[in-house]
N, C-alpha and C positions, 0 to 999 in steps of 0.2 A: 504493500500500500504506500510504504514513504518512494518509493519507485516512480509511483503513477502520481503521486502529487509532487514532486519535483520536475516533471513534466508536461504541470499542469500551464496553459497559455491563458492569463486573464483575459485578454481580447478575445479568446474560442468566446466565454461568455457575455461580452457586451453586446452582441447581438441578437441573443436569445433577451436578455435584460432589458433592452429597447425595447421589445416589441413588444412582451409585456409591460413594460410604462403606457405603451401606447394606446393598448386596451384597457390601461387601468384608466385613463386621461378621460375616456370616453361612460364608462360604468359610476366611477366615483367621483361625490362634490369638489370641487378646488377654492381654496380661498381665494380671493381678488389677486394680492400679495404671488401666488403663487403664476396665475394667469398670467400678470406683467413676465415674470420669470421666462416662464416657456413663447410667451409672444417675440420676446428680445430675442431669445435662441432659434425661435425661427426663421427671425428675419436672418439673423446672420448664418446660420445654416445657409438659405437661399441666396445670399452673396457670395460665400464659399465658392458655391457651387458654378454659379456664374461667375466669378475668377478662374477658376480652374478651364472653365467652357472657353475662355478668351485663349486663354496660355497654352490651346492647347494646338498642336502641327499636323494632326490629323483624328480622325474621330475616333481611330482604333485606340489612340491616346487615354480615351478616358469612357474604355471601354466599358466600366460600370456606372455607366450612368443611366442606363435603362431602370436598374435595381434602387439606385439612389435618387432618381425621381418618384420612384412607388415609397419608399421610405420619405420621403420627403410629405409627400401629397398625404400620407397617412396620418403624418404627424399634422400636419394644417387640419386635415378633417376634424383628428381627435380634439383639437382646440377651439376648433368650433364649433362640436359637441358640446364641450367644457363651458364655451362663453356662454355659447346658447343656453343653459342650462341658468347660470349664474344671474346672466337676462332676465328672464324670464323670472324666476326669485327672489330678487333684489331690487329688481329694475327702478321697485316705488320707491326705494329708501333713498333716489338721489344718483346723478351721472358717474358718481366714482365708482356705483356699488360694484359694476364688473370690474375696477383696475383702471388706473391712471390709466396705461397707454390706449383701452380703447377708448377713454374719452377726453382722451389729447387727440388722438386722430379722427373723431367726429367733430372736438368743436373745431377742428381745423380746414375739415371739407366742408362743415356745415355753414361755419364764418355767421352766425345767427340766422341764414333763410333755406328752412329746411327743402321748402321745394327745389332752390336750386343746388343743394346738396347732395338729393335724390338723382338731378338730370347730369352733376358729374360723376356719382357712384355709376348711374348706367354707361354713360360715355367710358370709362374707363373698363366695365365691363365690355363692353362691346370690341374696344382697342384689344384685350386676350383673347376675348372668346373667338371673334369672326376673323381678325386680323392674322395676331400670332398666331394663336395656338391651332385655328383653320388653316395657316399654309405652313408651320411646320408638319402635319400630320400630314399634308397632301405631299409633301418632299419627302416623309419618311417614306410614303406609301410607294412612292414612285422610285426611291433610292433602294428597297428589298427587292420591290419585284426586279429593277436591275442587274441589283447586286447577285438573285439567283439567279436569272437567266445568262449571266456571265461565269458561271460557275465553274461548269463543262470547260467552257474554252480557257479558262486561267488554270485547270488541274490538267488541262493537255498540255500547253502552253510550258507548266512546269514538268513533265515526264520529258518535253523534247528537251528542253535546257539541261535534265538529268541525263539523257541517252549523249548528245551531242556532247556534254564532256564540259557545260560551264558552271555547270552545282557537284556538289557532294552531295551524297545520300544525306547528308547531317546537315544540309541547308535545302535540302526538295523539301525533309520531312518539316524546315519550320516553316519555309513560303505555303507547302500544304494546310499548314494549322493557321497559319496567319490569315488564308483564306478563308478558310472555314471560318474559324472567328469574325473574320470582318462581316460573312453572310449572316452569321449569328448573333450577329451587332446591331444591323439595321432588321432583322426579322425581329429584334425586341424592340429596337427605336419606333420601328411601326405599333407595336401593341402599349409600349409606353405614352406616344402620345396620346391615346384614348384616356389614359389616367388625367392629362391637364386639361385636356378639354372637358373630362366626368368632373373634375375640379370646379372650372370654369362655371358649368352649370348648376353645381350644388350651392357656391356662391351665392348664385341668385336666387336659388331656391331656400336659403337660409337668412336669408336678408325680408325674403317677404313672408316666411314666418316668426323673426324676429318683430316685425312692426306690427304684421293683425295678431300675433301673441299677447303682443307686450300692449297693446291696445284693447283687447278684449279686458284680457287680467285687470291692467289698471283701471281700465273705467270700472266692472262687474265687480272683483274681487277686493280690491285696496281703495275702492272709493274715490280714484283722480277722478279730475273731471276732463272732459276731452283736449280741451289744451293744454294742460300741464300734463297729459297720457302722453300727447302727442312730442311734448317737448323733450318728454326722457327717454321714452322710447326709440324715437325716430332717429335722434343722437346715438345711441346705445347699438343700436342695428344699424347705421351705416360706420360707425365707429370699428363694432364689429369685422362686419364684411369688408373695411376699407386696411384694416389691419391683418386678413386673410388676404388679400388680392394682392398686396404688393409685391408679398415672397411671394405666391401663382404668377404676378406678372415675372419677376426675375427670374425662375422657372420656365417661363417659356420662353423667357429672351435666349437663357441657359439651351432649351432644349433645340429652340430655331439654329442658333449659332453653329451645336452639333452636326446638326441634320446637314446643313448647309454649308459646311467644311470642305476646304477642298484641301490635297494631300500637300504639303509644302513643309523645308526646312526650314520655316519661318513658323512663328507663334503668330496669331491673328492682325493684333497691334504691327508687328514687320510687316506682314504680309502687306496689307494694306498701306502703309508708312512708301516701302518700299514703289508699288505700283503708283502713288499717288505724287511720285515725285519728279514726275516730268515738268520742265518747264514748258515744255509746248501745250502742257493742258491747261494751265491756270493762264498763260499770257488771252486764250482767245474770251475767258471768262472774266477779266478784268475789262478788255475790251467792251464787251456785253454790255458789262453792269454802266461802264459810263456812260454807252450811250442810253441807256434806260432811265440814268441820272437827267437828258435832256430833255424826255418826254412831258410836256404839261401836267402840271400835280404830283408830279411824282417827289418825295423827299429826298430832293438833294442831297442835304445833311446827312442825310444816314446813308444813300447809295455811293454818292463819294467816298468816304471815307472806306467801303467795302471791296470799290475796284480798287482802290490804293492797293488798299490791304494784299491785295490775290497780286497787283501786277511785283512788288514787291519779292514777294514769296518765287513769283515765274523768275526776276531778276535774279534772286539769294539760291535758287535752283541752278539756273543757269551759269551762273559765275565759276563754282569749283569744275565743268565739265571743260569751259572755254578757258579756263586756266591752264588745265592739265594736259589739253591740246597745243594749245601757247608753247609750255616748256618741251611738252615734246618736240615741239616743231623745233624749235632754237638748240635744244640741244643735238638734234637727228645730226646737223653737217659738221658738229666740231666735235665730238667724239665717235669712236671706233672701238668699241671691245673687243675681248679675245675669242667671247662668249659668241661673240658675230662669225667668226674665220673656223672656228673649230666646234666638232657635232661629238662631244662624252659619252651621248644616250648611246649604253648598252641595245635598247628595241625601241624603236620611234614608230609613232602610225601618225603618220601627216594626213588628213583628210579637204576637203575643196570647202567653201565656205556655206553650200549647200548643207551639209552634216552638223555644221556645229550647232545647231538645237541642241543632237541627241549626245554633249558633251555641256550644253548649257546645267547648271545647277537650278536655275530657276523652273526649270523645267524636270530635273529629275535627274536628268545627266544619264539615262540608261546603257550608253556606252561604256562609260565611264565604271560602272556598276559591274557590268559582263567583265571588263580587263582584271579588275581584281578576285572577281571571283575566278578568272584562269590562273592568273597567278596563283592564288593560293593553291589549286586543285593542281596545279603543275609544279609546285616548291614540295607539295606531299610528296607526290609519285615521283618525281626526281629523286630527292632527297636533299636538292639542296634549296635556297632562297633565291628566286629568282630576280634579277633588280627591275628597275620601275621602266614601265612602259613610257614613253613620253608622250605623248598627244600635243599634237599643235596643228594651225590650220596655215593652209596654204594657199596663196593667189595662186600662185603657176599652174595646178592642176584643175580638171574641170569642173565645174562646183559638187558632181556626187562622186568623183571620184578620192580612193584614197589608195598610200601609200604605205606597205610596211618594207621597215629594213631595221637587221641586225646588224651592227658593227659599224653602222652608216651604207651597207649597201644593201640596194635595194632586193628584198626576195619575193615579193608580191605584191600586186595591185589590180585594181576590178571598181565594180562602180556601185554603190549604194544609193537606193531609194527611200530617205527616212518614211515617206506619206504612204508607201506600198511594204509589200508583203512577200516574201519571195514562198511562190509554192516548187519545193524537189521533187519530182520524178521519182524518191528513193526505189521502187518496185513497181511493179503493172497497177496502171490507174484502169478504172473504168470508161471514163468519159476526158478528153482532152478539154483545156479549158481556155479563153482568150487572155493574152497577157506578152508581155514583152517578152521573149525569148533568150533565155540566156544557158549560161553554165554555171553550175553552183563551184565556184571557187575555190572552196577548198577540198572537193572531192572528186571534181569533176563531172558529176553527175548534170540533165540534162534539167531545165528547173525553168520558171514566167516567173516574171513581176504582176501583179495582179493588183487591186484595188482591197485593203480592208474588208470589205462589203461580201466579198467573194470567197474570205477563207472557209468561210464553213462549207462552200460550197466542193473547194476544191480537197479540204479534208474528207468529205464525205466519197470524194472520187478517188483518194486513193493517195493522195497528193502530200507530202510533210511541209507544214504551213510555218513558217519563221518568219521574224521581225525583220528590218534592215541592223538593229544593235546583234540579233543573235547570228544576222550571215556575217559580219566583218570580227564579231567574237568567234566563231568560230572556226574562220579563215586564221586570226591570228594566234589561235589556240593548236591549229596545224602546222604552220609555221614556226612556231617557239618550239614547238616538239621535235620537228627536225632538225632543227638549228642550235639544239637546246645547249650541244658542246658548247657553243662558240659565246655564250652567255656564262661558262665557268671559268673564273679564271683562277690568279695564284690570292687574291683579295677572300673568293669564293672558298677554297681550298683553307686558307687559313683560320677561316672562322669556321669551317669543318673541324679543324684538328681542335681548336681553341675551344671547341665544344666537346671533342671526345675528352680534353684535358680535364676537363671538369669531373669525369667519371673512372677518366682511366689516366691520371696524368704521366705514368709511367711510359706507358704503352706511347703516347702521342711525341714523349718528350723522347723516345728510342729513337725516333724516324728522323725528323727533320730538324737541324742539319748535320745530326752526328753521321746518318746511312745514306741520306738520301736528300739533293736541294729540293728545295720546295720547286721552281720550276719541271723537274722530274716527276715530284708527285704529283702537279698538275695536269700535265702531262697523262699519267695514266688515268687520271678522273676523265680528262676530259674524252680520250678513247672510249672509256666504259659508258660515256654517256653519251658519246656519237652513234653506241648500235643497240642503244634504249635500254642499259642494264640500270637501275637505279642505282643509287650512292648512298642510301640511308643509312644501312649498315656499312657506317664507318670502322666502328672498332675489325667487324671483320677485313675489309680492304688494308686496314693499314696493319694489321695483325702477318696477312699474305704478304705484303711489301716490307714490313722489318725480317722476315722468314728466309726471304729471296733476292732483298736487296744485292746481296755478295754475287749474285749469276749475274748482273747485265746490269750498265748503266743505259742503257737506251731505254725511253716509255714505253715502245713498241713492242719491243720483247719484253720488259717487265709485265706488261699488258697480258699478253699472250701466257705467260707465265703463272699468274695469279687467279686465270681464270679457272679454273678449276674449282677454284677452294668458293666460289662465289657462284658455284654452279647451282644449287638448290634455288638461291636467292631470283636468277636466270630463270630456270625454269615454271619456278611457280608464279609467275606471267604470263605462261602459256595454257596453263594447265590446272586446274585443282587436282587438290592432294588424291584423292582418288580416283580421278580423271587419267587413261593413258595420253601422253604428251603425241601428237597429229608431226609425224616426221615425215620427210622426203629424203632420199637417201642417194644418193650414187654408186653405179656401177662402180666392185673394185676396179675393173680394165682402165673406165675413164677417170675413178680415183687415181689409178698410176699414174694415167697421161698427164692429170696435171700437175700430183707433187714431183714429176718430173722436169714440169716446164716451171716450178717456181725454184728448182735447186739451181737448174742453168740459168735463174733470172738470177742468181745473187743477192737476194733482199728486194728486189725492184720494187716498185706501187703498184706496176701493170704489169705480171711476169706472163702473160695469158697471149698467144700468138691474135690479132684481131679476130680470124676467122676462128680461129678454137673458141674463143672466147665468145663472140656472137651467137655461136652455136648453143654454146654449153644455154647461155641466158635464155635462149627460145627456149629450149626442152627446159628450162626450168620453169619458167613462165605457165608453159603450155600443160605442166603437172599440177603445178601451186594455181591456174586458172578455177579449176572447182570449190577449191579451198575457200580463196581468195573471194568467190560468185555468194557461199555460204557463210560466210564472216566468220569462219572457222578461222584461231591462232595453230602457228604452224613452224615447227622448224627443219631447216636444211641440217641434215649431219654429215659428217664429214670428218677425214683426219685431222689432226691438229694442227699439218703443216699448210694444209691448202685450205684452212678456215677464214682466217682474214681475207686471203685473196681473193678467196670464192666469195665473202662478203660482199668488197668492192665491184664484185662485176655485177654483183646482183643487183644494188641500191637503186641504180637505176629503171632497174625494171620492175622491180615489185615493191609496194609500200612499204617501207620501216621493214626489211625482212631479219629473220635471225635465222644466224647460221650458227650451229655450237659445233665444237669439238665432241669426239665418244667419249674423252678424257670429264667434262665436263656435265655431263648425265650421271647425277645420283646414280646410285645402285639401285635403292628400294621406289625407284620410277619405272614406268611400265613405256614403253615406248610401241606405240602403232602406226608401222610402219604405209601410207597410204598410196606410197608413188615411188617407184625406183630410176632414178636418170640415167638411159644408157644402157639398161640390161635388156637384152632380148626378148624376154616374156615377161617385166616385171610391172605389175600394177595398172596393166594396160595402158604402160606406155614403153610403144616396142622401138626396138633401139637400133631399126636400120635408119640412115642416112633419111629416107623418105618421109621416118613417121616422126620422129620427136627430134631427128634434126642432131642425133648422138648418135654414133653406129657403137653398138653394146658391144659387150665382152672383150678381151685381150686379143683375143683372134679377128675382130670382128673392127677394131677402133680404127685400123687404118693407117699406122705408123709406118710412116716410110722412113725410115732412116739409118739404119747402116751406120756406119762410122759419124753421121750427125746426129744419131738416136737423142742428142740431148737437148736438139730443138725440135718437141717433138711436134707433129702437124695434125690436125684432126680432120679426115679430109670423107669423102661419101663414096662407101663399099663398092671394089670396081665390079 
């Protein structure tokens, strides 16, 4: 038991505690004394509320306010239960009897002429009832039914952003919730406003039985006579209702402000500050007013003074913009920076000035949004940090188009449509659809530009519907993948080691530069992450490199060397654990031929004769084709000696392929073998000259060579 009471949360029960006060409010008598209490506390309750409703940057913001308007509205009833009550029993003994504040607030609307006290209590009823709390409820009504019928397309929306590679599972599942929430938001803003408007009306129905109440009684009961009935009552009941309505008015100012929210980094007060500060808006309103100042009858005095006022403001607006233009300009022809002559940015994406909306902040900056969520899903899966993208815009290019380059050189560029929609071809559509014609970018796939209006149409045909943020995210999310070496450098590597130091400082402080330069180490990082091995496991890479450093100061061979030990890590990106690993394999014959052509190349980068080499890549192609059509991962094996080289010749021809060494394959991995290149009957792909472009077997390859057996030739079976 002292367990569960040290675990106890007093705020668990101030809720339960409320709501019984609330129903006590309404059952049991209150003293006057006590009335004022709870009247005070709901007014400022009600200004809370409406503070919070101002401050807030979007309506998911202050998601409980569906719940905190029902608690609200409850608490106002219960008290005018309570008045009513108090009214109705005291009313003869004199205007105080229900409590100073409600008969400070009737002699205040009342001003001594009750009639016209009654015709501002309705006026200000009508300003809640018809005005507000009428067109927040019709904004809530029309913001659910919205917000569900958008529902479908924002949970697709987020599966493609998941599949294409720009969320993590652990950011779909919050935009998922955040969705849902947001429907679940205005499905209660819808049924909440019913509560202010049910407010609004019991008001009035509480106000005209406080007067024929408080009138019957006083005259029948306590002996008034009808003017001194009329006097205390009349006061007491719009005092009443006049001290209910004002928190209902702030309530629905609270609840319109909600409703009527639009998404922005700004709180309300910005938002508005921000838009409303153009000088070119107030100069043509200043204007206006003067001349409105000239019109016959009109009060000069006071409209003068009001254009002043506005042309002012257009001046004090205008001044810091043509300032800041000013020094630019003067400064533009007598300084030269370095920042001008020289480009640092690791990956820049220059776009045309047509794009920059979807990099504007005031707008949302969705671009902007997409790049770092690559980055980070690509600083995971790499293993290291990748550095910042730059974005800037460019006159030179055409306005939708944009640029990416690593290193300062350019490796891809295409055009963007922010107003359209690109639908891809990913698979067989039903129905072709009309739109601009293009190629998707970064996959090459066959894909239209379409209109907004049309994606569901071309969803429904078959079609994969993207934004213009998620085609140039996903173009440059292709591109940083391939290029990903050229983004690590010795900067990168050291705050590698500088983090293994933390956990293993031994181990980190063995390597660099007692065994091995940092350039060296770089060096091998950036190889393993040229053919998509990750680098997360550090301790193990540089565990392999203090093991092996004493064999070879060269990356390449250290490279080659260590991979082995990093084979698991390889592998289980092809494959799950109990998944056989999808291999393509080579004839041993034309396994000879080439570790024969890479021992007479002497180390070369291209030890592959062209025509051997063209060939080998067809039949490998023409194998990995099914694979490749399936989205099945898949690796080349091969000896150890002709791995790299066989890599290089491939890169070109098939996406990000991987080629392992046998050395390199776990033991307890099951390997399925699916295509053999070069062997006569293997995998049905036959190894003469005519069908896969290998002529198989030792007897069958075609080596001419004699006394130059060492440049061997891979030529088609005579």
């Amino acid at each position: 038991m002292a367990g569960l009471a040290l675990r106890f949360d007093p705020r668990a029960a101030l809720l339960p505690v409320a709501i019984l006060l609330l129903v006590l409010l309404m059952v049991v008598p209150l003293p006057a004394v006590l009335l004022d209490l709870f009247f005070i506390l709901n007014i400022g309750v009600s200004l809370i509320v409406l503070m919070v409703a101002i401050n807030t940057r979007k309506p998911l913001d202050f998601s409980a306010f569906p719940t905190v308007l029902l608690f609200a509205t409850l608490l106002r009833l219960s008290l005018n239960v309570a008045s009513t009550r108090v009214v109705l029993v005291h009313g003869h003994e004199g205007t105080s009897a229900a409590g100073h504040v409600i008969e400070a607030f009737g002699a205040f609307l009342v001003g001594g002429d009750y009639v016209v006290g009654i015709f501002v209590f309705a006026v200000l009823m009508i300003i809640n009832l018809v005005v507000i709390t009428k067109g927040a409820g019709r904004v809530s009504e029309v913001a659910a039914r919205f917000t569900l019928d958008a529902l479908p397309g924002k949970q697709m929306a987020i599966d493609a952003d998941l599949n294409a590679g720009l969320l993590t599972a652990d950011e779909a599942r919050a935009r998922r919730l955040e969705v849902t929430t947001e429907a679940d938001f205005h499905g209660s803003m819808d049924g909440a406003s019913k509560f202010v408007k049910g407010d609004a009306v019991a008001g009035v129905l509480i106000l005209a039985i406080n007067i024929v109440g408080g009138l019957i009684l006083g005259t029948v009961q306590h002996g008034l006579g009808i003017g001194e009935a009329a006097r205390v009552y009349l006061l007491l009941a719009i005092g009443d209702g006049l001290v209910a309505q004002v928190p209902a008015l702030l309530l629905s100012i609270a609840a319109a402000m909600v409703v009527t929210r639009v998404g922005s980094e700004q709180d309300l007060a910005g938002q508005v500050t921000s838009q409303f500060s153009g000088a070119g808006n107030w100069l043509p309103v200043a204007v206006i007013l003067a001349l409105l100042a000239l019109l016959p009858g009109m009060p000069a005095l006071v409209i003068l003074p009001a254009a002043a006022g506005a042309g002012l403001i257009a001046w004090r607006l205008r001044t810091p913009a043509v300032r800041a233009v000013s020094e630019a300009t003067e400064a533009a022809p007598t300084t030269i920076d370095w920042a001008e002559v020289s480009d640092t940015a690791a990956a820049s994406l220059d776009i045309g000035f047509g794009l920059v909306p979807m990099v504007d902040e005031g707008r949302g900056a969705p671009l902007m949004a997409r790049i770092t969520g690559i980055r980070r899903q690509l600083s995971k899966a790499l293993g290291f940090v990748l550095p910042p993208v730059r974005v800037r815009d460019d006159l030179a290019l055409s306005p939708f188009a944009y640029r990416i380059a690593i290193g300062g050189v350019t490796v891809g560029e295409d055009l963007a449509f922010p107003d359209d929609v690109l639908a891809i071809e990913a698979g067989p559509v039903s129905a072709a659809i009309e739109g601009r014609p293009v190629t998707d970018p970064a996959f090459g796939l066959p894909a239209r530009w379409i209109a907004p209006e049309e994606a569901d149409l071309a969803t429904a045909a078959g079609y994969t519907v993207v934004d213009a943020a998620s085609v140039i995210g996903t173009h440059l999310n292709h591109l940083l993948s391939i290029h990903a070496h050229r983004l690590i450098g010795q900067d990168e590597v050291q705050a590698l080691l500088d983090t293994l130091a933390e956990q293993a400082p031994a181990l980190a402080g063995a390597l660099v530069p007692k065994l091995l330069p940092l350039a060296t180490v770089t060096g091998v990082f950036q190889r393993l992450v040229e053919e998509g091995v990750p680098v997360r496991d550090t301790r193990a890479i540089v565990s392999a490199l203090v093991n092996n450093a004493a064999r070879s100061p060269d990356p390449a061979e250290l490279t080659e060397i260590i991979r082995p030990a990093l084979g698991a890590a390889i592998v289980q990106t092809l494959a799950g654990l109990r998944e056989p690993v999808a291999a393509i394999a080579l004839d041993p014959g034309l396994e000879g031929l080439l570790a024969n052509a890479v021992r007479a190349a002497g180390g070369s980068a291209w030890p592959f004769d062209p025509d051997l080499g063209a060939r080998v890549g067809e039949a490998v192609s023409a194998a990995a084709a099914p694979l490749v059509a399936e989205g099945r991962r898949f690796a080349i094996v091969t000896v150890p000696l002709v791995r790299r080289p066989l890599w290089a010749l491939l890169r070109v021809r098939l996406p990000q392929p991987v080629v392992l060494a046998f050395s390199e394959i776990p033991d307890d991995r099951t390997i399925d073998v699916v295509a053999i290149v070069g062997g006569a009957d293997a995998a049905g792909v036959p190894g003469g000259a005519d069908a896969a472009g290998v002529p198989g077997g030792a007897d069958a390859a075609g080596i001419r060579g004699g006394a130059d057996a060492s440049q061997p030739q891979l030529v088609a079976g005579d």
